[in-house]
NUDRENTOR-154440 format. One record per residue (C-alpha): residue in three letters; x, z, y. Coordinates in steps of 0.25 Angstrom, whole numbers, padded with zeros to 4 digits, always signed. Layout:
N
alaXZY
...
This chain:
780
unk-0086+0211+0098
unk-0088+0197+0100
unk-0092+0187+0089
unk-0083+0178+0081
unk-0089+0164+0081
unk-0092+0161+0067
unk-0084+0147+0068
unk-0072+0156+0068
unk-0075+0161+0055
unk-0065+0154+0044
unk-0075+0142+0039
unk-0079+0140+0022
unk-0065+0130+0026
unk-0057+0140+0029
unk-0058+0148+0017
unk-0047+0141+0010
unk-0039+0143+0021
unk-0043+0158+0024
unk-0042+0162+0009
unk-0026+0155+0010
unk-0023+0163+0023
unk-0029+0175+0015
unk-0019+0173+0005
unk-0006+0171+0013
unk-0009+0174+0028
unk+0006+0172+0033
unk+0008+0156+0029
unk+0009+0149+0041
unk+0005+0136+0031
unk-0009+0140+0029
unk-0013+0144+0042
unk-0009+0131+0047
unk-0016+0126+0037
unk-0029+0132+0041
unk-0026+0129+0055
unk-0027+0114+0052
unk-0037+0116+0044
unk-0045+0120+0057
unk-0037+0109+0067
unk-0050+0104+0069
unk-0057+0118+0073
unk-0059+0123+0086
unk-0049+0132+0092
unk-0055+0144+0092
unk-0056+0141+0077
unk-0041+0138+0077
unk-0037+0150+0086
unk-0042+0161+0075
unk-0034+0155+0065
unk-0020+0154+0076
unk-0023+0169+0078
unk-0025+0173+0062
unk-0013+0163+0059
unk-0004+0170+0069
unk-0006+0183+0067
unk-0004+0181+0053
unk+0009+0173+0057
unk+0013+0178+0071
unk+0026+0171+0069
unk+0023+0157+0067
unk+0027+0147+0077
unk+0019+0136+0073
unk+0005+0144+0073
unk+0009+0150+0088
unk+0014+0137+0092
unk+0001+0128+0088
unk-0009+0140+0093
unk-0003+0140+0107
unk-0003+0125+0107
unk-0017+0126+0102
unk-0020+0136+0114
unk-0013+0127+0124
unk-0021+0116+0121
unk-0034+0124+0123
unk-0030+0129+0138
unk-0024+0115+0141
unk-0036+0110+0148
unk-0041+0125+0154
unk-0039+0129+0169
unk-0026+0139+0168
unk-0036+0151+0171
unk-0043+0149+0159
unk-0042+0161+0150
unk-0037+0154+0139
unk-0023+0153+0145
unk-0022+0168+0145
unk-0024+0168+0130
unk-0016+0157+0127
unk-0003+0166+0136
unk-0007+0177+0127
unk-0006+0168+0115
unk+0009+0165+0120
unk+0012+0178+0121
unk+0006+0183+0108
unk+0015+0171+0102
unk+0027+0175+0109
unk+0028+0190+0102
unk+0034+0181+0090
unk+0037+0168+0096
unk+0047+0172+0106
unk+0056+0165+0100
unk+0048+0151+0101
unk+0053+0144+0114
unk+0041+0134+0112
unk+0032+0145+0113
unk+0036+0149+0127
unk+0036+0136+0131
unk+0022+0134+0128
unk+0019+0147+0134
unk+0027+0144+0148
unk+0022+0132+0148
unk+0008+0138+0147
unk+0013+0148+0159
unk+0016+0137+0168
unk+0005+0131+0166
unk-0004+0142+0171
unk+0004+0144+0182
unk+0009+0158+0179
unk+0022+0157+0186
unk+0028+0173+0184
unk+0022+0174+0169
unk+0029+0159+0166
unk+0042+0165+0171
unk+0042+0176+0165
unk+0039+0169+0151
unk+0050+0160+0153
unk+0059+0173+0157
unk+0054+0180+0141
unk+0056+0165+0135
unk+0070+0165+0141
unk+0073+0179+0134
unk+0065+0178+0122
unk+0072+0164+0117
unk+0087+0161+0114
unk+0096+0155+0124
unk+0096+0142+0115
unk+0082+0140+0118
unk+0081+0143+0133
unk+0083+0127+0138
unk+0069+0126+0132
unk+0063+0139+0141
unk+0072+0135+0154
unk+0067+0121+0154
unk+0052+0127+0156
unk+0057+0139+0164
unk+0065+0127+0175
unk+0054+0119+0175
unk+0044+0130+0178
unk+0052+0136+0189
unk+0053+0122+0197
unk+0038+0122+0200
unk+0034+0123+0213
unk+0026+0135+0212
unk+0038+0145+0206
unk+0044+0153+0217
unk+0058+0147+0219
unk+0065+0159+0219
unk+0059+0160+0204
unk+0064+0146+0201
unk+0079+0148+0207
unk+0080+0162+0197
unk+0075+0155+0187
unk+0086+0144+0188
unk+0097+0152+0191
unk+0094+0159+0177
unk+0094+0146+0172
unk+0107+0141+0178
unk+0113+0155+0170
unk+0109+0149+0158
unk+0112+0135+0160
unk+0120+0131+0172
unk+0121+0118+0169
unk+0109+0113+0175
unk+0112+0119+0189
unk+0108+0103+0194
unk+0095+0108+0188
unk+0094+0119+0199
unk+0101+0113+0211
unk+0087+0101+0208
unk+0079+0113+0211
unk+0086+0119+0222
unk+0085+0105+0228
unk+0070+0103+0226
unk+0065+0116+0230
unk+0075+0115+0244
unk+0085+0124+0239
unk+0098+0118+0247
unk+0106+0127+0249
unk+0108+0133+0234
unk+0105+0119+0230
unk+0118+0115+0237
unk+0125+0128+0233
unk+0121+0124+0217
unk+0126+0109+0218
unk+0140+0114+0225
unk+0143+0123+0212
unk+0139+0111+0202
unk+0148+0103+0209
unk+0159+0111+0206
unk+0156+0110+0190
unk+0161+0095+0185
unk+0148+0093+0177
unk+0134+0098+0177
unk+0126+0091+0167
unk+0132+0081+0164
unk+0136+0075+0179
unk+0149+0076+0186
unk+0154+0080+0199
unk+0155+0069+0202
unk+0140+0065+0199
unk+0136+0078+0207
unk+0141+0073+0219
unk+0132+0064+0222
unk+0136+0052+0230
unk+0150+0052+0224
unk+0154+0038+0229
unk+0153+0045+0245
unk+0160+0058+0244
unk+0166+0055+0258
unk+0153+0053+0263
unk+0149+0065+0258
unk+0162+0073+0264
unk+0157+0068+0278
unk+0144+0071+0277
unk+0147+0085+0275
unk+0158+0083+0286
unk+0144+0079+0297
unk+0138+0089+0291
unk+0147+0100+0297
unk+0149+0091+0310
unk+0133+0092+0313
unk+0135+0106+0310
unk+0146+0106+0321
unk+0157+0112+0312
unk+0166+0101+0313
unk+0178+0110+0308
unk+0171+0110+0295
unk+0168+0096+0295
unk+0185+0093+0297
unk+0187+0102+0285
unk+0176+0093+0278
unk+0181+0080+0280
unk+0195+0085+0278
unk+0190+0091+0263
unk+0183+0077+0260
unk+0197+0068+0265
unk+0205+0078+0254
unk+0195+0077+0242
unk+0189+0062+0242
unk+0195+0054+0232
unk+0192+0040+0237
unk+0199+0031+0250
unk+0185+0028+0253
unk+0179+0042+0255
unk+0193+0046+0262
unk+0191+0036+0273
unk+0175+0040+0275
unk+0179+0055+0277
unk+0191+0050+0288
unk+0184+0042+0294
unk+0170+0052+0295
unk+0183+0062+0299
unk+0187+0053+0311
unk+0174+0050+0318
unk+0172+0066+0316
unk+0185+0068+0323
unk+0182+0057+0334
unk+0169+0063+0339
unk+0174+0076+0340
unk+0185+0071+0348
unk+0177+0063+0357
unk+0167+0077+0359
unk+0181+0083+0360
unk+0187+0072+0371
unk+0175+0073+0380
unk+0173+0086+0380
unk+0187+0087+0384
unk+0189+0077+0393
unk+0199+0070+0385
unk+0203+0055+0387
unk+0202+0044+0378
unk+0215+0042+0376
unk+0217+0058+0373
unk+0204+0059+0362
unk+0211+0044+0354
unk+0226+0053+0353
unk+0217+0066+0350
unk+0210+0059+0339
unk+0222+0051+0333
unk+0226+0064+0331
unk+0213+0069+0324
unk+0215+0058+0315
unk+0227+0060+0311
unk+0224+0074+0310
unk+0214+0069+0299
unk+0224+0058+0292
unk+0234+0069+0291
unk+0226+0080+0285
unk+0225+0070+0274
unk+0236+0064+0273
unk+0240+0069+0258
unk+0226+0065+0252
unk+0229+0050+0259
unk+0244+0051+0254
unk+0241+0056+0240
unk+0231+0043+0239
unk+0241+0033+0244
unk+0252+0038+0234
unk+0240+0036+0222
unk+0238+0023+0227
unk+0253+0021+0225
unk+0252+0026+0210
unk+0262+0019+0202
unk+0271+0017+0214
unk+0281+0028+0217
unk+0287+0021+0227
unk+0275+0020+0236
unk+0269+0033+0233
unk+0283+0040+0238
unk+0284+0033+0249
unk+0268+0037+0252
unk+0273+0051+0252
unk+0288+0047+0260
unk+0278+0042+0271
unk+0269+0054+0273
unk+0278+0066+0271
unk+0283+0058+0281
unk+0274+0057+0291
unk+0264+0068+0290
unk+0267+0080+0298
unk+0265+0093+0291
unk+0263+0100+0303
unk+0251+0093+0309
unk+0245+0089+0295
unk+0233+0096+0288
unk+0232+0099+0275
unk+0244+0099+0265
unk+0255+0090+0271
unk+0264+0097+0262
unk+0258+0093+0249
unk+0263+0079+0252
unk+0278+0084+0250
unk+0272+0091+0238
unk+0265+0077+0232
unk+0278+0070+0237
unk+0287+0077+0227
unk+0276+0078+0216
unk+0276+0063+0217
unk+0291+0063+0214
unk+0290+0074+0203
unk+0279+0064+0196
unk+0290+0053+0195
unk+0300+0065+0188
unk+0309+0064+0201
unk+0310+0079+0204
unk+0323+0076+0213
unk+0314+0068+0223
unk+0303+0080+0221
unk+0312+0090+0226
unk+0317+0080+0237
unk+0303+0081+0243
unk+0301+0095+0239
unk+0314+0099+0246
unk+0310+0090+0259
unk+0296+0095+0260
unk+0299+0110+0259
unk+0307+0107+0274
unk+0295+0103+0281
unk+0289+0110+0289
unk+0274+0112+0287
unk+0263+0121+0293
unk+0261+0132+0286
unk+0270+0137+0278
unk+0262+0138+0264
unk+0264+0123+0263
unk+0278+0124+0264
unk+0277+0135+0253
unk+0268+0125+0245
unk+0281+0114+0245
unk+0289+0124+0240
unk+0280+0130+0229
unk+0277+0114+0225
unk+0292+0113+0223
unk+0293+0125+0215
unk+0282+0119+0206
unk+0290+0107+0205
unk+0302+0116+0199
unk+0295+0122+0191
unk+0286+0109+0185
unk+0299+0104+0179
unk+0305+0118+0175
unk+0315+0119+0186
unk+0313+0136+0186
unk+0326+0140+0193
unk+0324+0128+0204
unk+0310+0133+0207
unk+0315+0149+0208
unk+0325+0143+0220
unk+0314+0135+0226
unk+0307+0148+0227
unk+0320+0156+0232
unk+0323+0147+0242
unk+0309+0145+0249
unk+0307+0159+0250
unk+0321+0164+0256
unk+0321+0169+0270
unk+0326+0159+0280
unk+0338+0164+0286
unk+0343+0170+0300
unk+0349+0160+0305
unk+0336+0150+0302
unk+0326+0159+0306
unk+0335+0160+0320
unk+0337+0144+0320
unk+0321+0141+0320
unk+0318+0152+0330
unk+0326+0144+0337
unk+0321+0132+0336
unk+0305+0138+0337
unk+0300+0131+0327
unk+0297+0139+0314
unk+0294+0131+0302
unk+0287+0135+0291
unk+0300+0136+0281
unk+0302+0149+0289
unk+0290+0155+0283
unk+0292+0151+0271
unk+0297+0163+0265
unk+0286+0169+0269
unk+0275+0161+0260
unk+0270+0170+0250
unk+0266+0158+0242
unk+0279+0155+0238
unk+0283+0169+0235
unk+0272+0170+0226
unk+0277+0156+0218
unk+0292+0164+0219
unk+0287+0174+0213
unk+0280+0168+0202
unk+0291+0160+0198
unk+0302+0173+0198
unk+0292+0178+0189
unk+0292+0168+0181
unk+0306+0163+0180
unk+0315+0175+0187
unk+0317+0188+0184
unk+0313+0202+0187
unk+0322+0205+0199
unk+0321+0189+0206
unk+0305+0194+0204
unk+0305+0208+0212
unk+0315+0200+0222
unk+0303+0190+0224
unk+0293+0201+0225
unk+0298+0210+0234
unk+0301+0199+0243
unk+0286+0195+0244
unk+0285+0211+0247
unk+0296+0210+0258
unk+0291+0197+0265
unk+0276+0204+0265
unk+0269+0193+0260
unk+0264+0200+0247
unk+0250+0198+0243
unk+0243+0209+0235
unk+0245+0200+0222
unk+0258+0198+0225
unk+0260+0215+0224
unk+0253+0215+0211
unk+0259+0204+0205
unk+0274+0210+0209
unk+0269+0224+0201
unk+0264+0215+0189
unk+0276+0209+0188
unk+0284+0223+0189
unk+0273+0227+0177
unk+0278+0218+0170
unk+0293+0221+0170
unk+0289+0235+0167
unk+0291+0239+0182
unk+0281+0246+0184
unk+0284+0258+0194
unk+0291+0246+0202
unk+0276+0239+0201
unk+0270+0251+0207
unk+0278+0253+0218
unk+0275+0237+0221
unk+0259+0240+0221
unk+0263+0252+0230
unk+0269+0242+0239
unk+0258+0233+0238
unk+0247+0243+0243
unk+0255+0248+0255
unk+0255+0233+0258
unk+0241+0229+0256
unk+0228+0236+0261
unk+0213+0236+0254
unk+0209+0226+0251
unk+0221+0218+0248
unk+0228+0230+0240
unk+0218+0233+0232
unk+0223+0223+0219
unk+0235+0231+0222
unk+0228+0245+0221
unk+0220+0242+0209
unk+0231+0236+0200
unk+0241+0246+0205
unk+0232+0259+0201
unk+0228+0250+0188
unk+0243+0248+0183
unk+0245+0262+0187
unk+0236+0270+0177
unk+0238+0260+0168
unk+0253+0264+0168
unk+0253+0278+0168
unk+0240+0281+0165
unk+0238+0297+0166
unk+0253+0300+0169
unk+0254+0299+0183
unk+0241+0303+0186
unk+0244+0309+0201
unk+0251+0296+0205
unk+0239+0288+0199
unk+0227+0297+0208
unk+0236+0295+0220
unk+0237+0277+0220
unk+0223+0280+0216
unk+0219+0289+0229
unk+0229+0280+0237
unk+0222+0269+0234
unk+0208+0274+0236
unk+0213+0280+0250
unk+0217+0266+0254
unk+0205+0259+0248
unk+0196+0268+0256
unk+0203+0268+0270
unk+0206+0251+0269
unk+0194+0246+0261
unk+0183+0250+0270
unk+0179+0261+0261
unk+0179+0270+0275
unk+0170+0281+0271
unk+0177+0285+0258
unk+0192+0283+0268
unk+0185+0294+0276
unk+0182+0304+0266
unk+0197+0302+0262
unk+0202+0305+0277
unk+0191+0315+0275
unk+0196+0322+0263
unk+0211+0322+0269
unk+0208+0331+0280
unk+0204+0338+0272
unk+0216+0339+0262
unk+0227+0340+0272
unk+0232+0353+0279
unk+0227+0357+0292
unk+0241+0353+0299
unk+0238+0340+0294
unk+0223+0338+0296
unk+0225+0334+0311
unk+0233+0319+0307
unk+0223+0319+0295
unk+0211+0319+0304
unk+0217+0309+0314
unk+0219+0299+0302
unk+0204+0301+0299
unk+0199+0299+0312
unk+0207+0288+0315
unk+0202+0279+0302
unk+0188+0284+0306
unk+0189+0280+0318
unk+0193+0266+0314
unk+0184+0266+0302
unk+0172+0272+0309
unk+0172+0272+0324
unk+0178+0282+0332
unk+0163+0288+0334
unk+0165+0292+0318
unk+0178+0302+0320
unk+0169+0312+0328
unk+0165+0318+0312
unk+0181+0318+0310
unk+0185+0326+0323
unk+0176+0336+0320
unk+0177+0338+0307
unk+0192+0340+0311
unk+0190+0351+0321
unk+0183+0358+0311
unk+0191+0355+0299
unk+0201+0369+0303
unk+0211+0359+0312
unk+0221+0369+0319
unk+0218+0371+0333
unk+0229+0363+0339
unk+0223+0350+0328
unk+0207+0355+0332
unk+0212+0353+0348
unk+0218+0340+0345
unk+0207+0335+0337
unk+0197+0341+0348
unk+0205+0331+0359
unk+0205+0319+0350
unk+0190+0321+0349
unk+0188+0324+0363
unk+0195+0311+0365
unk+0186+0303+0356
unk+0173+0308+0362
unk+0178+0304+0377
unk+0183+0291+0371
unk+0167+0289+0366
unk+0162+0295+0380
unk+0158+0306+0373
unk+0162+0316+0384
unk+0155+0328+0383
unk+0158+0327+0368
unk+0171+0326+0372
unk+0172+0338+0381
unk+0166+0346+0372
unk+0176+0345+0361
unk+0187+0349+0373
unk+0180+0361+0375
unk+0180+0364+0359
unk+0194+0359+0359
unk+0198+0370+0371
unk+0199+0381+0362
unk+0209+0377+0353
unk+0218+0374+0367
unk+0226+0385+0376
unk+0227+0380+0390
unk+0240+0386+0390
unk+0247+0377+0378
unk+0239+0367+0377
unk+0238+0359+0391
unk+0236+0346+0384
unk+0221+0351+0380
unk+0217+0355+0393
unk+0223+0343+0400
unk+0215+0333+0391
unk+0203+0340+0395
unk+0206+0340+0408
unk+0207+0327+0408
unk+0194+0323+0400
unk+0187+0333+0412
unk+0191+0326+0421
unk+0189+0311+0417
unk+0175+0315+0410
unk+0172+0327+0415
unk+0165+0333+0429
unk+0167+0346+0436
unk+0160+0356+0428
unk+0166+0351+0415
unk+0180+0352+0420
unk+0177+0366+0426
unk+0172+0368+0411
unk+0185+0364+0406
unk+0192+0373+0415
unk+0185+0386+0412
unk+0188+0383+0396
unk+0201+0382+0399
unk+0202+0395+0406
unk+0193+0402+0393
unk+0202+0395+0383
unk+0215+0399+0391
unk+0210+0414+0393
unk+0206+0414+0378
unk+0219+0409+0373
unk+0226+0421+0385
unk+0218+0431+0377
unk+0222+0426+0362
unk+0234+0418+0362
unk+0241+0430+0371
unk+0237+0440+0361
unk+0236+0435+0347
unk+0248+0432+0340
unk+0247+0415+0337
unk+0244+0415+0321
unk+0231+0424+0326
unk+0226+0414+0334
unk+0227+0400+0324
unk+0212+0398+0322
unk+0214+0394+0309
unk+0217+0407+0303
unk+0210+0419+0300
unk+0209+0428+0312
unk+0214+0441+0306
unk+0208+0453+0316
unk+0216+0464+0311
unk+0229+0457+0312
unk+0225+0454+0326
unk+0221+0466+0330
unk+0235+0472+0324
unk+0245+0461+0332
unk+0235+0464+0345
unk+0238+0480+0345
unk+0255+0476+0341
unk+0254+0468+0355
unk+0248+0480+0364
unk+0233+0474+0365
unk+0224+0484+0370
unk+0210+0486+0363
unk+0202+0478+0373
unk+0208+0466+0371
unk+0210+0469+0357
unk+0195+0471+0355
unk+0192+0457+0363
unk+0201+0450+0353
unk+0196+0456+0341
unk+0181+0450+0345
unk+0188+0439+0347
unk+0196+0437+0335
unk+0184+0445+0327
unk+0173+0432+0322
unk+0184+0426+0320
unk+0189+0436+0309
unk+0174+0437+0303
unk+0172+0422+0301
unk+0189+0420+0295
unk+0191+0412+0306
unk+0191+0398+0308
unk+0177+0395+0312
unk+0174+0380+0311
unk+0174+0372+0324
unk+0162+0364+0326
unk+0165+0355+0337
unk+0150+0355+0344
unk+0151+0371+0343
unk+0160+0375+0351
unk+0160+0387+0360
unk+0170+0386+0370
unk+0172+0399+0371
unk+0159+0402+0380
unk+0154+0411+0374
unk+0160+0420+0362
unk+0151+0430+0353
unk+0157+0445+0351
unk+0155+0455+0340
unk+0141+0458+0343
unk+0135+0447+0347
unk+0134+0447+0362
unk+0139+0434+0369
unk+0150+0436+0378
unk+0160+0429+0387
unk+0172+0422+0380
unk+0179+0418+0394
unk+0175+0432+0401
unk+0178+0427+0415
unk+0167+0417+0413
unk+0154+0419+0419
unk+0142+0420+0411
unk+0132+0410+0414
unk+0117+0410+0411
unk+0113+0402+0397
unk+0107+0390+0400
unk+0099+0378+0392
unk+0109+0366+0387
unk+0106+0357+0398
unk+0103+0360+0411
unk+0096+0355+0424
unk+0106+0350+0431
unk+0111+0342+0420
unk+0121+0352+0413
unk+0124+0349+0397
unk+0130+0359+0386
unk+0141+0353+0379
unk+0139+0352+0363
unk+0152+0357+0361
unk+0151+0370+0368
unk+0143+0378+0377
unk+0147+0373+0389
unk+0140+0366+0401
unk+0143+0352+0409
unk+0136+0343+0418
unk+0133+0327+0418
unk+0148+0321+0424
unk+0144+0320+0440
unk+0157+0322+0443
unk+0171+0322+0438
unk+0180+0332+0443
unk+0193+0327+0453
């Protein structure tokens, strides 16, 4: 053990205070004292008295705050490497463990951090100081934490977490971020940052207004961003630019900066336009008088609108501003809002309290004839308001009433005439206006006027799913409510996913809540409904085919046919036709009745020569023969026939002449002699029954013994063996009671067994056993 230096040992000075601290140990009072006493002494002489103070008094502020001051003093002129600045970190931590709560502790210790260039462990102390003190006091630690993240040497993916924390905690000194994202090259989200703040009328005391710099040249600004697309070649954009800054600028000054920038725009396109046309100079000055005018027009209600300001005070002048430019602009080549000028025209009369005037104009402006038909509705609707502003209720319900009726026959028959249809035709048809209708019948009518309104939205077919839902509130309301059901019934036969599915949800919603466990089989089936319709329309197209799947299942075997024609069908248009190969089969061997297996069999046979799948093709024909007597069934044989001879080549037709002839003597030898019911594969074959209709019709044993091995397997296995497609034995070769192979078609010729493929170029077919050869040669 090393020894104490003997000036570490209390002095014949220190006694006064030793014998005190023996006394009454926990008074802060005389351990500064004796600290004082010693201000003079070394540090080492100080330090043992910090230590004993402090663990007498682990929770005094000032003895933690003067030792570690004491300490950083000390380390102040040392290289960061020193040793000493680990003791002085460990100091801070052991102060820390009571101190936690002191922010100008971990001040001084992330100061210390930085200052040794720790970059995680300073982090990670400002993170602990975060979640040790109260919010109050964060402002101290965040100042620290900003700064120490904007040196050069932190990673700025650190510095951009850090700030966005800080932004959660004060986002009011967002400029504070969008400086730094601009000194460390950060456009893009610099310019993202600044376009947010914008929208937010002070940040920190500044304006808007005092955000956009260079307020005094806004339409400077509007065409530099307008250039800015035209270098870019999207001249397009830069139209709706200067456009956008013509409507917003609020000064003459501006206005005519952006006109004029628009001009010149127009003129050099036109003149790239005139020579790469070939136009005269007399055909590029009328196409370009026309471009400017284009341009005046566009804005002709912000120009007119300033000119009636100017005029304020003098009614006279401002209506004859209007008189003039109703006048003159032409609705139908203007761009913009021509109609709001009708709309401003009557306003200007309404202000004066001459309504007679207003509804002069209104009445006038509702007969022109504008663009679309939404600004004509928009006249009407401005009327309406009108109305309504001065409490004129019944006026506005035959306002409504009169711009939605139906023109008559003999109109409609007097504009076809003409062939000119103007947008008052339409009219009726403006789902705007029916939705101000209906709001006011709701408002000032009655139940019956309301439906009326309602159901005539239903019948023109212009209903929105809002409008569906808002007709089965208002039924709610008036305690209809089987009559609101019927109306969300309407509305989801109307709609498909995803626009019915507000419908659907507030359908099923109002429906339990109304019955609750009363009508719970009414309830599962909107609920199954739903689902089913979610799953085939909303692109949820696995789970629609395990639906399909499941009703092939659930429905009787007459039906499974149509069932499975539905399922290949939206598979096909789901998946791919490629994809409905799984289905066919699956429906061959799902206990089809032969007449539904052989229709199936033909559809599939069809697909696979539509894919050039031929000798997939043919071999499903060959499975398929069984099920079809060449005596009642021609069609069968025909289509094959057919296939042979399009696809096929000389020994695949004599193929498909031989099975014919050993399905035809197969069905001579049944058919003839069973009664029908004993012959329906999808029952169980009953041998003894057999064997007793067999000797009634005069059957001699023989043949009765050839049909009993026949009918015999069939009997052991209960009949109906499932048909697996690519298994198929084609009648070739059958296997009696004892296990010998034998000839099913006896006049056949039994041929040696040979490998799958041959020399000469013979293949197997994977359906059944039977040969073919590369197509050389089609038959004539």
């Amino acid at each position: 053990m090393a020894a104490i230096s003997s000036e570490l040992y209390p002095s014949e000075n220190d006694l006064v205070y030793e014998q005190e601290l023996l006394r009454n140990p926990f008074t802060l009072k005389l351990w500064w004292r004796y600290l004082m006493a010693h201000s003079e002494s070394p540090f080492k002489k100080r330090f043992v008295i910090y230590e004993r103070g402090l663990k007498a008094l682990p929770g005094s502020y000032k003895l933690w705050q003067a030792y570690l001051r004491e300490r950083l003093e000390i380390v102040r002129s040392l290289p960061i490497t020193h040793s000493m600045f680990e003791a002085l970190n460990n100091a801070f931590e052991r102060a820390l463990v009571t101190m936690h709560k002191m922010p100008t502790i971990w001040i001084l210790y992330v100061q210390t951090l930085m200052n040794q260039k720790l970059v995680t462990r300073t982090r990670r102390t400002f993170d602990r100081a975060l979640c040790a003190l109260p919010p109050t006091q964060h402002d101290r630690i965040w100042d620290q934490y900003l700064f120490f993240v904007t040196q050069k040497v932190i990673p700025i993916e650190t510095s951009l977490r850090v700030y966005h924390r800080y932004l959660q905690y004060d986002p009011n000194h967002i400029e504070d971020y969008i400086n730094f994202l601009i000194n460390s090259s950060l456009w893009q989200e610099a310019a993202e940052r600044l376009a947010l703040v914008l929208n937010n009328d002070t940040r920190k005391g500044k304006t808007k207004h005092t955000l956009w710099k260079f307020s005094h040249e806004v339409g400077r600004l509007w065409t530099s961003l307008a250039e800015y697309y035209i270098r870019r070649g999207l001249h397009e954009k830069a139209r709706d630019v200067f456009e956008e800054g013509m409507s917003t600028v609020v000064t003459v000054r501006d206005f005519s900066v952006i006109f004029d920038s628009y001009s010149q725009f127009e003129e050099s396109m036109l003149a790239y336009e005139m020579e790469d046309m070939g136009l005269s100079d007399e055909e590029g000055e009328l196409k370009m008088e026309s471009r400017r005018m284009k341009i005046f027009v566009s804005n002709m209600r912000t120009l007119i609108r300033r000119r009636v300001k100017l005029f304020e005070g003098n009614p006279t002048k401002q209506i004859l501003t209007y008189t003039e430019a109703v006048r003159t602009v032409d609705p139908m080549k203007a761009v913009g809002k021509p109609h709001m000028l009708w709309v401003d025209f009557a306003k200007l009369y309404e202000q004066h309290n001459d309504l007679a005037n207003a509804r002069v104009i209104f009445n006038k402006a509702v007969q022109v004839n504008y663009k679309t038909v939404d600004n004509l509705a928009s006249v009407w609707c401005a009327w309406a308001e009108l109305e309504l502003k001065h409490k004129n209720f019944k006026g506005a319900l035959e306002l409504m009433r009169r711009d939605t009726a139906e023109p008559s026959f003999e109109v409609k028959r007097k504009v076809a005439a003409d062939g000119n249809q103007p947008v008052q035709m339409k009219l009726h048809k403006s789902l705007r206006l029916w939705t101000f209708y209906v709001d006011l019948e709701e408002s000032l009518g009655n139940l019956e006027s309301t439906q009326e309104v309602y159901e005539r939205i239903l019948d023109l077919q212009i209903a929105t799913p809002q409008v569906i839902i808002n007709y089965a509130y208002f039924l709610e309301e008036h305690k209809y409510f089987e009559d609101a059901f019927k109306v969300y019934e309407r509305g989801v036969k109307i709609f498909k996913y995803p626009h019915v599915k507000d419908i659907w949800v507030t359908y099923l919603s109002k429906f339990v809540k109304r019955y609750g466990k009363t009508k719970l089989e009414r309830a599962r089936e909107l609920f199954e409904n739903a689902v089913k319709t979610l799953e085939e329309d909303y692109g949820l197209a696995k789970r629609a085919m395990k639906v399909y799947d499941q009703a092939t299942k659930a429905v009787p075997n007459n039906e499974k046919l149509s069932m499975y024609e539905i399922y290949i069908a939206r598979a096909a248009e789901l998946f791919g036709v490629p994809k409905t190969r799984e289905i066919y089969e699956q429906a061959i061997e799902s206990g089809l009745p032969d007449k539904d297996v052989k229709t199936m069999c033909l559809k599939y046979a069809e697909l696979e020569r539509s894919l050039g799948e031929i000798e997939r093709a043919r071999g499903i024909y060959v499975f398929a023969s069984k099920f079809a007597d060449p005596r009642s069934d021609p069609d069968f044989w025909n289509k094959w026939h057919e296939f042979e001879v399009q696809h096929g080549n000389e020994d695949t037709f004599r193929e498909m002449l031989r099975i014919k002839r050993s399905v035809s003597a197969s069905y001579s030898q049944t058919h003839f002699i069973l009664p029908e019911y004993l012959m329906q594969k999808d029952q169980t074959v009953n041998l003894d029954e057999a064997k007793d209709k067999l000797k009634e019709a005069g059957i001699p044993e023989d043949e009765m013994a050839a049909l009993e091995r026949q009918l015999a397997p069939a009997a052991d296995k209960a009949v109906t063996k499932e048909r697996k497609v690519r298994f198929v034995s084609a009648g070739v070769e059958s296997q009696s009671d004892g296990g010998i192979k034998t000839n099913a078609n006896h006049e056949e010729i039994e041929l040696p067994e040979e490998n799958d493929s041959d020399e000469d170029g013979s293949k197997r077919c994977p359906f059944c056993c039977f040969w073919w050869f590369d197509q050389k040669e089609r038959p004539a």
